[in-house]
Every structure is written in structure tokens, then in C-alpha cells.
ZAKOL-115114 format. One record per residue (C-alpha): residue number from 1; residue in one letter; z, x, y. Coordinates in steps of 0.5 Angstrom, whole numbers. Each point is the difference from the previous one (the first is absolute). Example, Ala and Ser with C-alpha at 12.3 -4.5 7.8 and 13.67 -1.06 7.14 Angstrom:
BEGIN
   k r     z     x     y
   1 a    16    25    -9
   2 s    -2     2     7
! end
This chain:
BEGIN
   k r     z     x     y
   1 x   550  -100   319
   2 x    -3    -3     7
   3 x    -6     1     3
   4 x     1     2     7
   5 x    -4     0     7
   6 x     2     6     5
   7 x    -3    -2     7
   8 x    -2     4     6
   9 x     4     6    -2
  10 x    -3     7     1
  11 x    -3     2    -7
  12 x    -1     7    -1
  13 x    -3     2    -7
  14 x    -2     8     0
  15 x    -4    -1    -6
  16 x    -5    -4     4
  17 x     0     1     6
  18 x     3    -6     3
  19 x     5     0     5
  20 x    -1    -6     5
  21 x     4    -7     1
  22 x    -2    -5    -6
  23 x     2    -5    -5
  24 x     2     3    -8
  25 x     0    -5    -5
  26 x     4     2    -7
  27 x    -1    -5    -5
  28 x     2     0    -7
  29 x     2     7     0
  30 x    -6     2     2
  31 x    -2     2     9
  32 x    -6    -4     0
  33 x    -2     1     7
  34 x     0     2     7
  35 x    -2    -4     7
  36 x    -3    -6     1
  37 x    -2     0    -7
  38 x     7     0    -3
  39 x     2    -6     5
  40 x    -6    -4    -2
  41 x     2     1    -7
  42 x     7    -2     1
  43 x     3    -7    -4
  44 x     5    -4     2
  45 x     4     3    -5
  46 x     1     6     4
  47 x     6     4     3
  48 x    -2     1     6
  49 x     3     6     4
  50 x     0     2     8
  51 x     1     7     0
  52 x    -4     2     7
  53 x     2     6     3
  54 x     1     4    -7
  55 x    -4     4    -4
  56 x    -2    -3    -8
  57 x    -1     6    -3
  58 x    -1     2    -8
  59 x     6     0    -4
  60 x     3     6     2
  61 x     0     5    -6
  62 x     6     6     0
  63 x    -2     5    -5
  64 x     8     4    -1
  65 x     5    -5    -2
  66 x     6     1    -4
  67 x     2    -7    -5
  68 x     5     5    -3
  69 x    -1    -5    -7
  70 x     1     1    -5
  71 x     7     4    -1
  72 x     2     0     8
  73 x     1    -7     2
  74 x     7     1     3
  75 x    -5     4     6
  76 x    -6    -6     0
  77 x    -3    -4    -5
  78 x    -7    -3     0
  79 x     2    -7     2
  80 x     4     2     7
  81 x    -5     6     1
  82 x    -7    -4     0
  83 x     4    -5     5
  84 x     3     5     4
  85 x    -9     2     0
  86 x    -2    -7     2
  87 x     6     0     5
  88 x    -4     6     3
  89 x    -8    -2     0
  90 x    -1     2    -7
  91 x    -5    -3    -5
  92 x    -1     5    -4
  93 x     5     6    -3
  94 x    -1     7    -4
  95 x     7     1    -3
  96 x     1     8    -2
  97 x     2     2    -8
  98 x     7     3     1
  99 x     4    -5    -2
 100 x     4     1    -7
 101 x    -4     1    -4
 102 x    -5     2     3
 103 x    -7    -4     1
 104 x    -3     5    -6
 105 x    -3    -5    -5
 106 x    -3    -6    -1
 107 x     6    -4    -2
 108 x     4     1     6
 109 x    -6    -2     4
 110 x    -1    -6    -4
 111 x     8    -2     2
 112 x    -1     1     8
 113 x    -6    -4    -1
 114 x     3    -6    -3
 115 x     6     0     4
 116 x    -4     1     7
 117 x    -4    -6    -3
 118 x     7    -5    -1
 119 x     4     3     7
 120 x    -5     4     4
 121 x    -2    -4     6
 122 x    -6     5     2
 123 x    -5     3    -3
 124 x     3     6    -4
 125 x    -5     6    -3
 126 x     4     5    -4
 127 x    -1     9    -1
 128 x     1     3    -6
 129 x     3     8     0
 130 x    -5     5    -1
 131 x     6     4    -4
 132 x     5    -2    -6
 133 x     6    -2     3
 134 x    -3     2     8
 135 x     3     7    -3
 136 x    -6     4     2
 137 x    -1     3    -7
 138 x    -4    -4    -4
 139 x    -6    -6     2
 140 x     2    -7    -2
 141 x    -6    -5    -3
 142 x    -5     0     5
 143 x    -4    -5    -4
 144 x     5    -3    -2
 145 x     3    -2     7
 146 x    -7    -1     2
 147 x    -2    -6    -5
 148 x     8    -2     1
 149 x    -3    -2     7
 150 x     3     5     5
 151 x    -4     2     6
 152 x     2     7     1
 153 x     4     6    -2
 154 x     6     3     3
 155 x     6     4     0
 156 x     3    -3     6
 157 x     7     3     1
 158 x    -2     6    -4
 159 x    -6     4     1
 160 x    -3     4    -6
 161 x     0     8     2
 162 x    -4     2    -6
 163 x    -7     0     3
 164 x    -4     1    -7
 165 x     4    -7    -2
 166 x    -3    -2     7
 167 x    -6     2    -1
 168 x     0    -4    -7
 169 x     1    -7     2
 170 x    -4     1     6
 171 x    -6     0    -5
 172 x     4    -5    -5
 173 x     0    -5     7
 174 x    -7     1     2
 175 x    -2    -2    -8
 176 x     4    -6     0
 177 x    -2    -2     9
 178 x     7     1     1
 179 x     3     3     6
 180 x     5     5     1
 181 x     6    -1     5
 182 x     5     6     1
 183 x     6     2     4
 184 x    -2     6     3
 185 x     7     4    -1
 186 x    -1     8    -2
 187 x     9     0    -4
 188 x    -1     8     0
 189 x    -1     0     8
 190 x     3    -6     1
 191 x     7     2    -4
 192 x     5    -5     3
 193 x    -2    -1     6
 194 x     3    -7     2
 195 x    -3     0     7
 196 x    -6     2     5
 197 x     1     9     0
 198 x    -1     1     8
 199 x     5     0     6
 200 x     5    -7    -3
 201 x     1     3    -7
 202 x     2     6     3
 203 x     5    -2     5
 204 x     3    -6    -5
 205 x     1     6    -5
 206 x    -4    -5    -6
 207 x    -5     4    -4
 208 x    -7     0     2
 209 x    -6    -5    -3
 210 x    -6     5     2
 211 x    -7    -4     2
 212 x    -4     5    -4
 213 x     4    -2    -6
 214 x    -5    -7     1
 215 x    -7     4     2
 216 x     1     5    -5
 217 x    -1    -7    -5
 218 x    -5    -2     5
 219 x    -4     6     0
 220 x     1     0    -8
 221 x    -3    -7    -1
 222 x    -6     1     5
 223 x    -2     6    -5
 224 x     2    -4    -6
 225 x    -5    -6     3
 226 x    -5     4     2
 227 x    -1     3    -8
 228 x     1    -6    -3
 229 x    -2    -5     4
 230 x     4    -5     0
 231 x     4    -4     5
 232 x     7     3     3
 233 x     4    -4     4
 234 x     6     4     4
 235 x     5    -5     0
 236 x     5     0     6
 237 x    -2     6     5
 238 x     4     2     5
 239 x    -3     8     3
 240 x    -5     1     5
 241 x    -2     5    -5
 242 x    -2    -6    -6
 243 x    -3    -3     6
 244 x    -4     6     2
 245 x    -3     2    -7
 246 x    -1    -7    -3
 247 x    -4    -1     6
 248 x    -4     6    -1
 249 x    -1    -1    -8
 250 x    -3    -7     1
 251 x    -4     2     4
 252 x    -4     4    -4
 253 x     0    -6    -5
 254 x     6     1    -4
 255 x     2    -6    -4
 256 x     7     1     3
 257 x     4    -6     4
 258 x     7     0     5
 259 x     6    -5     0
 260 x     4     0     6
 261 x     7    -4     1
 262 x     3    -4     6
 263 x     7     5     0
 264 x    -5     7     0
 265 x    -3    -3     7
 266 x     5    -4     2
 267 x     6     5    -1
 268 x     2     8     1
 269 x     5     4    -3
 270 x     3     0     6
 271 x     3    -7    -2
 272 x     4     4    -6
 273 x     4     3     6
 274 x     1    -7     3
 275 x    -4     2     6
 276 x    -5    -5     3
 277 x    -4     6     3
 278 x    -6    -4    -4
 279 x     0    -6     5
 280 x    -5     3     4
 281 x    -4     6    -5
 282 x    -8    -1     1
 283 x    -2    -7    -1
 284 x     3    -6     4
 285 x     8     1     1
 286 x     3    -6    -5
 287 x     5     0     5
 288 x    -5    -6     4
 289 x     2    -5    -6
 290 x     6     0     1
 291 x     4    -6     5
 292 x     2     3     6
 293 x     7    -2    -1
 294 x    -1     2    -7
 295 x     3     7    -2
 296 x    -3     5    -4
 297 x     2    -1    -7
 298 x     5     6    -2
 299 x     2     3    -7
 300 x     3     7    -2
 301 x    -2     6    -1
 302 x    -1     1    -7
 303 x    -1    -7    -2
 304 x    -3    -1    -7
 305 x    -6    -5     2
 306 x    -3     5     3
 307 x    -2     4    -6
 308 x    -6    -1    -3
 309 x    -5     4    -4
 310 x    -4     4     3
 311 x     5     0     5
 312 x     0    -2     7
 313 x    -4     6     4
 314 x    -1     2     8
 315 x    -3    -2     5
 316 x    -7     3     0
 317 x     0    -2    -7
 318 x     1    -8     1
 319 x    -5     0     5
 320 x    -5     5    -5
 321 x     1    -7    -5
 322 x    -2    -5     6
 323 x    -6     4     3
 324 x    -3     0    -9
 325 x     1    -7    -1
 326 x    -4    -1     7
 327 x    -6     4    -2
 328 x    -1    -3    -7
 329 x     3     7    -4
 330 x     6    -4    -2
 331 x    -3    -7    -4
 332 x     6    -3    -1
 333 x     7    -3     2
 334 x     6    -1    -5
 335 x     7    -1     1
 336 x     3     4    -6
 337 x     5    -6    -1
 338 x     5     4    -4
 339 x     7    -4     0
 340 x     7     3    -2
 341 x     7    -3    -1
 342 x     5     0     6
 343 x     4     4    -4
 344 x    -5     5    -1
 345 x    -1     2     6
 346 x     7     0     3
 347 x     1     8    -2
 348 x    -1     6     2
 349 x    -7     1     4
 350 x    -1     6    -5
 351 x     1    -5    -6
 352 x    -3    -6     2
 353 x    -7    -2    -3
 354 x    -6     1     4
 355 x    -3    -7     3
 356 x     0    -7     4
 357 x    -3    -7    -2
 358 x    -6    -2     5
 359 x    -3    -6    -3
 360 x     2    -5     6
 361 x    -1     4     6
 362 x    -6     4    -3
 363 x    -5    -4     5
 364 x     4     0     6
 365 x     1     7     1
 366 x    -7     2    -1
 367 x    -3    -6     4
 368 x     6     4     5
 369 x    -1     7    -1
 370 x    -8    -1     0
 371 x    -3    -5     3
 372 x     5    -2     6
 373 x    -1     7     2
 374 x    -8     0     0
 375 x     0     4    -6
 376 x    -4    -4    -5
 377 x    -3    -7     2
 378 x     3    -5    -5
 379 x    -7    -1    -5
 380 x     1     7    -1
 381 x     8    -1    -2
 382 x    -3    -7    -4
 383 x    -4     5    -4
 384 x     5     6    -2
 385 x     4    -6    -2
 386 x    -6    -3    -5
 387 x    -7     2    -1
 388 x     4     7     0
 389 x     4    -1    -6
 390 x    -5    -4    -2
 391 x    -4     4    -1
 392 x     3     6    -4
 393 x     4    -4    -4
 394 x    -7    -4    -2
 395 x     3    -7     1
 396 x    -3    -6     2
 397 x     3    -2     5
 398 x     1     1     8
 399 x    -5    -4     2
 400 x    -1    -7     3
 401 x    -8     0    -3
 402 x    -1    -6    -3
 403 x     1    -2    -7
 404 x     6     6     1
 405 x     7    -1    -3
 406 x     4    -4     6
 407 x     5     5     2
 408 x     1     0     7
 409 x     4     3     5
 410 x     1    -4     8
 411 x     4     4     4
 412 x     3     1     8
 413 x    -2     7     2
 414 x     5    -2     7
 415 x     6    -3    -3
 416 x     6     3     1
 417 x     6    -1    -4
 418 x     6     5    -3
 419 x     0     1    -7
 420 x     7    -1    -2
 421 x     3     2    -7
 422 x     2    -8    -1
 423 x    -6    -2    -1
 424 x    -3     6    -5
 425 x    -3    -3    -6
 426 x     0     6    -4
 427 x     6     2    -5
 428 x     2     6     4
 429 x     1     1     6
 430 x    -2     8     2
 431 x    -4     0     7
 432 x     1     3     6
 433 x    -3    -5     4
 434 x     5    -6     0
 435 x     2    -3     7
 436 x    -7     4     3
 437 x    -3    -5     5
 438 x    -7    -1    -4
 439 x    -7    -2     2
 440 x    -5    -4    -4
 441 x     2    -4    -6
 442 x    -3    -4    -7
 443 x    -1    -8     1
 444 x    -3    -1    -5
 445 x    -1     3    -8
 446 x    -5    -3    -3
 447 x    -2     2    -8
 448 x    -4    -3    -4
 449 x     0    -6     5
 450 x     6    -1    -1
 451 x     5     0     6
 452 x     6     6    -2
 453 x     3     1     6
 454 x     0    -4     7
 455 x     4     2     6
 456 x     1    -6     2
 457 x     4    -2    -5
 458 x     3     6    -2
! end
């Protein structure tokens, strides 16, 4: 470990309210301070680091991450996974319960812990599932999950349809300070739907994955929140109705939260068709990122990259999910990151499982989609990207306070680059944005103080 002195870099912490250029001292392990003060307690011994014209920001956090260990590593593992997360600006990472067995009891937790901590490079903070099995049929040890060290509970993957069994770990999770994320998917609306029900789904002839089989969870979650007062978290939405009523809930003082994802308001359903059509839906056109020599990217219609669950939805529905993390409805940003063999992939679209990584061009797409386009300054993308997650899950982290953890993030909000498959740290290799042209990158990932990522030398 190397104590080290990032100097004239723009340090935004939302968590204090800073955002000016200044010095950030980290020294053993530990942010000691910001400004004249962290230069004057500077030693000889000190790594010294020019990271003028970046943003130092707080270790970023992404709350929706799948490892896939124990049982899956053939897709990712916790070694490749946490290093694929640094790669992209990560200091911290929540990894999702359902790997095989799933994250139902202390011993599995106990295992993820210990191997993260001997081949994990970032932070890795874990879930438990709300039921056995993630089968939505009876609840797993909440207390018991709790005290193992999980910070929340989900299905993800699978959402329980039972509402009294929801109802009942609501009340557990409020009396164990847990909180409660979930995949919001009705199966009886939803049925097998493999993509966004609307104007593609009819003209490709693949079966429908209708918006209200997510609002209709959503509105369960809302009423369910309100009853029992614990703290939902609606993972991964991507309707304009999710937005609208989780807008409306919060408002009035329901203890209830949103997540949005890159894909979702960066991406249409129109992509499914191989369509371009969504370069110029609202918002800034991607097409200026591009070289002018540059071609658009091409694939086929039907490729299995673009299949994610929720689905790819319309235009007015990506753009409701923008205008919601630009007024505070949606709270948080996450990547989804859920890795699958090439194999896999490579059938039928029907057939192929829902989902694409996301760790290493998370940042990139959101910075693109959100601040380049005026939409969001960056201290309100830093604080979806820290206090934010932060927050909900009770961590002590994403912050640059002094005596706080030395996870520190310096990233290039105007860097161009191409994110290229060669270069991919994750296992799998399931993303659809490979040899797009890219703006805004991770320097520097910093955890603990210790240095797990530099672009100059990756």
C-alpha cells in the first residue's frame, strides 16, 4: 500500500458538497484530506499524481452486479468480474444471489466473502435472497443472511409473485435494517415475452414483453412500501409508467427507490430489427461521437446481444428514464452486469437467455447519454454513482470526507476511445456496444489506497 497525492484534479464529493479543482491526499488507506491542507501534509514519500483536467470523484458504487460464483464460472468469476469493475471506475460492487446455490444462507455468504477477500481487486458487498432457492415459495433466514454480512435482499433474476410472502419479508427486512431490491416482473403478464410488446415485436413476429408486466410490480412495491414501511428498491426500470409512479409514490414520502441502467437510455427496441433508428430519438444524437470517416456500427436483426431483461422498450419510454434520473425520481445507476458464454448466446433469439455485461462501459454510456447531452451536470451523475447506492444499502463509503475509506475514482469525462472486445477484462463477452466509439473513460481506480487500475498502464 502507497500513500498517494492526486493533484489539481476536479474533486467532486456530493456527499459534502465539494466540487472544485484541489489536491486529495490518501494516506495509508485512508482520504486524509482536500486542498491546501492535503499538500502541506504531504511527505517525501508520497506518489505524487497530475490528474489536472479529470474529475477525483468517490469510488464509484455499482448496486446490480452478477459474479455468477459460486456454480457459474464458466460465465465470470469473482477474480475476472471485480477486475472487468475496476477497469471501468468501480471501487465497490453488489453481486446478486443467483448463482448456484443461490445466496440463501450464511455458509454461501461466508464463501463469497472469503474468496472476494484472496481474488477480488475492488470491494465486493454481497445480497442474500428473499426466498429458498429464489423460488418464490418460501422465505430464506433473513436474520440469519443479516448477521452473515449481506446488505440487502433480492431475487434478482426472479421476482416473487406471491404478494403476502412480499408483504412478510418487507416487515422481516425493516426488523433487521435491510433493504429490499427487486426485479420487477408480473410472469402471469409477462408470460414468454422475449422482447418490448409494441410496434418491433409485432413486425419481427417474436412475442411481447409488455411494460405493464414491470408497473404492475412497480405499483405492488409502492402499496406494499407504504403498509409496512420498509425500504424498496426497483431495480433495472425501463417504462415511462415505472418512472411516472414511482415519481408520484416518493412524493408523497413513500420509503421506495429507482435504478435505472445504461441499455435502457441509451438503447430502443428498435435495435432488435437491426435498426438505427434510435441515433437521433430525443436527447443528443450518439451519431456526434462518432469519427466522420467512421461508419455506424452494423449488426443483424435478431442478435442475441440485445436481449435483456426488462427488455429493450420505445422511444418515449427511454427518454421517460432519462428525464427520471434527471429529476431525482430515479436515485441510482447500475450496470446489470450479467455475463453469459458466447455459446449461449449464439441461438435462436427466442431461446437465448436474457442479458449483456456492462461493468467497463457503464461510465462511459451514462457520462454520453447524460451529461454530454446537458441533461445531468456531472456532480449529479457522481451522486447516482456513490451517495446514492451508498445510501440505500447503509455503506460507509462514497465519500471523500476525511478519515473515510481511500476509494477514489479520476476519471476523463471527454475522452474518446472505442471499446473493443480484445480488451475486455470480464470472462464473457455478451455486450452489444463493442466497436462503438465511446466518450469519457476511468484513470485511475483506487481502493483502499491501493491503486487496482491505471489506464496508463493497462
Amino acid at each position: 500500500m502507497k500513500s498517494i497525492l492526486l493533484q489539481n484534479g476536479r474533486v467532486i464529493d456530493p456527499s459534502s458538497g465539494v466540487d472544485r479543482t484541489a489536491d486529495l491526499l490518501i494516506l495509508d488507506g485512508k482520504i486524509v484530506a482536500i486542498g491546501s491542507e492535503a499538500t502541506a501534509k504531504a511527505g517525501t514519500t508520497i506518489i505524487r499524481r497530475d490528474v489536472s483536467g479529470f474529475v477525483v470523484c468517490p469510488g464509484l458504487i455499482d448496486s446490480h452486479v452478477h459474479l455468477r460464483e459460486p456454480g457459474q464460472s464458466a460465465k465470470e468469476t469473482i477474480a475476472m468480474g471485480t477486475r472487468a469493475a475496476a477497469r471501468g471506475g468501480f471501487s465497490s460492487i453488489l453481486c446478486m444471489p443467483n448463482t448456484s446455490p443461490s445466496i440463501d444462507n450464511a455458509g454461501t455468504v461466508a464463501l463469497i466473502h472469503e474468496k472476494a477477500s484472496r481474488e477480488g481487486v475492488v470491494n465486493v458487498y454481497v445480497t442474500g435472497a428473499i426466498t429458498k432457492g429464489i423460488a418464490g415459495e418460501e422465505l430464506a433466514q433473513i436474520g440469519s443472511l443479516k448477521k452473515a454480512g449481506v446488505v440487502a435482499i433480492t431475487d434478482d433474476g426472479h421476482c416473487v409473485q406471491n404478494n403476502e410472502l412480499m408483504r412478510r419479508a418487507l416487515e422481516y427486512a425493516r426488523m433487521f435494517d435491510l433493504p429490499v431490491l427487486d426485479h420487477c416482473q408480473d410472469y402471469t403478464l409477462v408470460s414468454d415475452g422475449v422482447m418490448h410488446e409494441g410496434y418491433w415485436s409485432a413486425l419481427l413476429g417474436l412475442r411481447g414483453w409488455p411494460a405493464a408486466g414491470e408497473e404492475a410490480i412497480v405499483a405492488r412495491n409502492i402499496l406494499l412500501a407504504e403498509l409496512t414501511g420498509a425500504q424498496v428498491h426497483c431495480q433495472h426500470l425501463s417504462s415511462a409508467g415505472s418512472v411516472r409512479m414511482l415519481r408520484e409514490a416518493k412524493g408523497r414520502g413513500v420509503p421506495i427507490s429507482g435504478e435505472a441502467c445504461p441499455h435502457h437510455f441509451t438503447l430502443t427496441d428498435a435495435t432488435i430489427a437491426g435498426s438505427t433508428e434510435f441515433w437521433n430519438v430525443d436527447g443528443e444524437s450518439l451519431r456526434q461521437h462518432f469519427p466522420k470517416d467512421h461508419p455506424l456500427p452494423t449488426w443483424p436483426p435478431f442478435d442475441t446481444n440485445f436481449k435483456m431483461n426488462p427488455p429493450l422498450r420505445s422511444a418515449s419510454d427511454r427518454e421517460a428514464i432519462i428525464a427520471g434520473l434527471a429529476d431525482g425520481t430515479l436515485e441510482i445507476l447500475g450496470s446489470d452486469h450479467a455475463p453469459h458464454c458466447d455459446f449461449q448466446k449464439a441461438v435462436e433469439f427466442d431461446y437465448a437467455p436474457f442479458g449483456i455485461t456492462g461493468l467497463e462501459n457503464e461510465l462511459a454510456l451514462c457520462l454520453m447519454q447524460l451529461y454530454h447531452s446537458g441533461r445531468m451536470t456531472l456532480p449529479k451523475i457522481v451522486e447516482k454513482f456513490t451517495t446514492g447506492p451508498a445510501r440505500l444499502l447503509r455503506l460507509d463509503k462514497g465519500t471523500l470526507r476525511a478519515g473515510s475509506d481511500g476509494d477514489v475514482t479520476v476519471f476523463d469525462p471527454d475522452a474518446k476511445w472505442f471499446f473493443e472486445r480484445s480488451e475486455t477484462q470480464s470472462k464473457s463477452f455478451n455486450n452489444p456496444f463493442y466497436g462503438w466509439p465511446m466518450r469519457g473513460k476511468a484513470i485511475l481506480t483506487i481502493v483502499n489506497g491501493r491503486t487496482v487500475f491505471d489506464s496508463q498502464l493497462s
